[in-house]
N, C-alpha and C positions, 0 to 999 in steps of 0.2 A: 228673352222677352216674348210676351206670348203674340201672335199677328192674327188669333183667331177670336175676335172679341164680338163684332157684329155680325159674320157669317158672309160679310163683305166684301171677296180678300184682300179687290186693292186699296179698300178704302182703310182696312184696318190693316195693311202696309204700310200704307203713304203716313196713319197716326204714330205707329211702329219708329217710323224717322223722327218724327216730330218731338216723340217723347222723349227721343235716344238725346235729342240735341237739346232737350232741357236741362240735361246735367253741363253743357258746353258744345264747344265745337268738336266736330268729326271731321278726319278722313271718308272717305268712300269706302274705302277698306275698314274703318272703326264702326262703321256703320254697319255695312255687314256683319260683322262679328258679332256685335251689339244686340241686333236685331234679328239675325238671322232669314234675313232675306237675300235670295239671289244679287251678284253682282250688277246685272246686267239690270235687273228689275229695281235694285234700289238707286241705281243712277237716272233712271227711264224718274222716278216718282221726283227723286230729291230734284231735278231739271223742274218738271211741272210745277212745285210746290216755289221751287224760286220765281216761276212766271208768275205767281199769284201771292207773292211776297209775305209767303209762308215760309221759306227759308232763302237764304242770303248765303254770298262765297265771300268770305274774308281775305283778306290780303295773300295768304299763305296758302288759299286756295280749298283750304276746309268748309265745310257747311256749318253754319250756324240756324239759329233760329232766325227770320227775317220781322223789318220793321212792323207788319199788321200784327203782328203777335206781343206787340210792344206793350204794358201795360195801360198808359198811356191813350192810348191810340182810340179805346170805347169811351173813354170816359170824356172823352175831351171831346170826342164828335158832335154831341149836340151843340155845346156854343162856336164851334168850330164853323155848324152850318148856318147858325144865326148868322154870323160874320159875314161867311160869303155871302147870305141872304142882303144882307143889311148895304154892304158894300156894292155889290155884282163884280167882284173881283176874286181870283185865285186866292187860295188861303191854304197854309203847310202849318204843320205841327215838326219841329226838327229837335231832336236830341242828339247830346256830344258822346261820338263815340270815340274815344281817342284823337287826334290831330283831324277830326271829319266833324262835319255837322251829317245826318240820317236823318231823312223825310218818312215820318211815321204816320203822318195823315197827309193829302191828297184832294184837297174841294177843287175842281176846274170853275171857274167864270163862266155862266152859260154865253157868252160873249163869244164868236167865231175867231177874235182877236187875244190869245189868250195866251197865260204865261203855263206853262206845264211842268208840273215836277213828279217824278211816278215816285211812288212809295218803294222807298228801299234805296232811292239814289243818294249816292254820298259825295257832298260839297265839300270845298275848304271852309276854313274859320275864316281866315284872313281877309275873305273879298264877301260882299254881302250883310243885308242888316241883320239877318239871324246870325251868319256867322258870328258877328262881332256882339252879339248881344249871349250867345254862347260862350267866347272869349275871355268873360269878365269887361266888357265894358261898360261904365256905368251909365247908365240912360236917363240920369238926375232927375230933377221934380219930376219930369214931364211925363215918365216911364218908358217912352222907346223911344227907339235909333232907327232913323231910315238911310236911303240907299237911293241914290240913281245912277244906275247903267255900271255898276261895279263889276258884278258876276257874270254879268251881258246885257250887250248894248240894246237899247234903248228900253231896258228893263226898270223899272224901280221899285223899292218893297220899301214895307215899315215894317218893323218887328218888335215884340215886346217880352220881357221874361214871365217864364210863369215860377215863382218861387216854391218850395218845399215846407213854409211855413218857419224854418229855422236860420233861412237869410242865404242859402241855395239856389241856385237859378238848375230847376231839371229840364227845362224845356224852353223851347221860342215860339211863338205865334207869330205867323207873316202872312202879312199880303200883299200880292206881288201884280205885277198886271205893267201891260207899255204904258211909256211916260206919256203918249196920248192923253191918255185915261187921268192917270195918275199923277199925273204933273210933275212937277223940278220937287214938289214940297210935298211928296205923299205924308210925311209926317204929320201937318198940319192938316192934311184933308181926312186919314184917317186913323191918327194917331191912336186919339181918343177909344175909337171904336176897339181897336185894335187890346190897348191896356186893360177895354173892359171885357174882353175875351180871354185874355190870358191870367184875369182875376177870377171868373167863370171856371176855368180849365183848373185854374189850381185850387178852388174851391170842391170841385168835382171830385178830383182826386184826394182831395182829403178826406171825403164824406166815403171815399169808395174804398181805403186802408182797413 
């Protein structure tokens, strides 16, 4: 794999990785090989690019690609920030990666009081309104599922699915923020807001296929 493309070494290293882990996950060692970059230097880059959630450690301790690289993740940003506009509340874009829910987008609340989920962290299913809206739970007429103080206390979210146009659920929109704010019934305060985000999101990505 060639690492001389821009004339820029580490930056056409650091893409070197990125490419390597489009075919899957790497070793540190498969990586080198891969790419042919130093040990010491593809560990120094693949660390950086995880702080900027360009790439992700798997369970097993391999590098993968990380969630901003998600497809997902542009297309869905603009109604993403209507939301938190609309709201003044945090808002997560979360896809299932196996027994996890994966935060692939990131709005914080300009709010000093604020719920935080950094892109790339991985929740359970089990606990939480995205989780459970990942899970297959049906979120009937009303289109989503909320949450107080499930995943953490004094937290509440609502979440809604964003479908695949085939009866799919690839995604959850949520917005999360203290029950302060958000009360015992975030559903009811911004349910709505919430459903027409995540019909936005799936709209976007349909136009973007």
């Amino acid at each position: 794999m060639s690492t001389n493309v821009s004339g820029i070494g580490v930056l056409d290293k650091a893409f070197a990785i990125v490419d390597a882990l489009e075919a899957g996950p790497h070793s540190l060692a498969e990586l080198v090989t891969v790419t042919g970059v130093p040990r010491a230097t593809a560990h120094r880059l693949a660390v950086a690019l995880e702080a900027h959630g360009m790439v992700r450690r798997i369970d097993d301790g391999r590098f993968a690609l990380g969630s901003r690289l998600h497809p997902l993740a542009e297309l869905a940003r603009p109604a993403l920030e209507r939301l938190r506009d609309a709201t003044g509340e945090s808002v997560q874009l979360y896809v299932r990666q196996g027994d996890a829910r994966v935060c692939v987008v990131s709005l914080e609340s300009p709010h000093g009081l604020r719920t935080i989920v950094p892109v790339g962290a991985s929740l359970p299913l089990a606990v939480g309104s995205a989780g459970r809206v990942l899970s297959g739970q049906d979120p009937g007429r009303r289109g989503w599922i909320d949450s107080v103080g499930e995943r953490e206390r004094g937290v509440a979210s609502v979440s809604a699915p964003v479908g695949d146009g085939h009866g799919a659920v690839v995604a959850a929109v949520s917005v999360s923020g203290p029950i302060d704010r958000m009360t015992r019934t975030p559903g009811k305060r911004y349910g709505a807001a919430v459903v027409s985000a995540a019909r936005a999101v799936a709209a976007a990505t349909s136009r973007g296929r």
